[in-house]
C-alpha positions as CSV (number, residue, x, y, z in Angstrom):
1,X,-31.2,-14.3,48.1
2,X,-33.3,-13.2,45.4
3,X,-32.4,-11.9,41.7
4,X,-35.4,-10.2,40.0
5,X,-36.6,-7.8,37.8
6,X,-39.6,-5.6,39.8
7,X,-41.9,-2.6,38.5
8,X,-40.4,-0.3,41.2
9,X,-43.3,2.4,40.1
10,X,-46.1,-0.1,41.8
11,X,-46.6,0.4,45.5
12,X,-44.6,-1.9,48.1
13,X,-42.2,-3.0,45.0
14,X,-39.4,-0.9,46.3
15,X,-37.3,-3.9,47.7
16,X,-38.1,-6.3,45.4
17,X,-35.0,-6.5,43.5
18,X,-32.0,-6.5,46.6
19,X,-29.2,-6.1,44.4
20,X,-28.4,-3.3,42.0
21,X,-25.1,-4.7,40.7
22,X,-24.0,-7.1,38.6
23,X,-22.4,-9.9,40.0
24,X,-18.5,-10.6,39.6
25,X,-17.4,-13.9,38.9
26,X,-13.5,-15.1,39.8
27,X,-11.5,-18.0,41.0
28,X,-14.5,-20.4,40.9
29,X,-16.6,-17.6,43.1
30,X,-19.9,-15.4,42.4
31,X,-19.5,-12.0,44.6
32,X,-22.4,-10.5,45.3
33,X,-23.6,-7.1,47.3
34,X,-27.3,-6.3,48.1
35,X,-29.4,-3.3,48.9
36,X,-29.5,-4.5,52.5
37,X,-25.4,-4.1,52.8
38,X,-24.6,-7.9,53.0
39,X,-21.8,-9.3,51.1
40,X,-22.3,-13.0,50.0
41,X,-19.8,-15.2,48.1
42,X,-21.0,-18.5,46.5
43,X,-19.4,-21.3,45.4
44,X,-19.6,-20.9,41.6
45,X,-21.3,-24.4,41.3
46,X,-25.1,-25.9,40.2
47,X,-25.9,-26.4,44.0
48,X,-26.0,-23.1,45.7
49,X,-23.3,-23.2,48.6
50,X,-22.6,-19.9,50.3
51,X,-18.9,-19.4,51.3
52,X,-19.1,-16.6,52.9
53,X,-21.7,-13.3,54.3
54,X,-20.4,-10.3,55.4
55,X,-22.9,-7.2,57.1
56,X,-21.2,-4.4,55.5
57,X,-24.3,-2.2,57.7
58,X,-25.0,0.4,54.5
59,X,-26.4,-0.6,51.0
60,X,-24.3,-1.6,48.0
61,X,-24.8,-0.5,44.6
62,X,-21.8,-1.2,43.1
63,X,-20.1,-4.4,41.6
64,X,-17.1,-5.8,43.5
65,X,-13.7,-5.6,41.6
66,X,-10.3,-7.0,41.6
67,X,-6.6,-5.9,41.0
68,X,-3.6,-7.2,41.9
69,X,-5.0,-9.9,44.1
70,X,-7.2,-7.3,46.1
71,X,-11.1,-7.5,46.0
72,X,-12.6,-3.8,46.3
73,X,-16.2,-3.6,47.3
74,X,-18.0,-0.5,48.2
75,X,-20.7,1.0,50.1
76,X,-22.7,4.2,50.2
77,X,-20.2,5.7,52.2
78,X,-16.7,3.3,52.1
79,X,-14.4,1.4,50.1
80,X,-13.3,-2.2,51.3
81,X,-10.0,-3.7,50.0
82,X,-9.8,-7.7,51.1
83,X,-7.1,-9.2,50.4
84,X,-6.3,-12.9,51.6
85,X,-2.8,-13.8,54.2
86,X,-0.4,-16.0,53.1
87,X,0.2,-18.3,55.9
88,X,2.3,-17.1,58.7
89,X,1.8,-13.5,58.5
């Protein structure tokens, strides 16, 4: 994954920068969504460790938030609440 600021004026510097969001840190995580619609969370560490990638299939734009112990990430099109199961439901 890369972070970076691009001229998006020059030719072929249109998907330079693959996220437009900022990202959101909680619980010792960095949540990030890209252009590309994957959903990535990192360890929030000095070594980069991903914990999880999700292909959400349509770009996100917008920053990831939580309430109430739900994360809410959208798309272009949909709105994603994850939530995590207690065990034995």
């Amino acid at each position: 994954m890369r972070f970076s600021r691009s001229d998006t004026s020059q030719p072929g510097n249109q998907s330079a920068t693959r996220s437009r969001a900022s990202p959101f840190v909680a619980d010792g995580k960095v949540y990030v969504g890209t252009r590309r619609g994957e959903f990535l969370v990192f360890a929030a560490s000095k070594e980069k460790r991903i914990l999880s990638e999700v292909d959400l299939e349509e770009p996100i734009s917008g920053t990831a938030v939580a309430a109430n112990g739900v994360l809410y990430v959208t798309t272009m099109s949909r709105l994603y609440a994850v939530q995590s199961q207690k065990a034995g439901e």
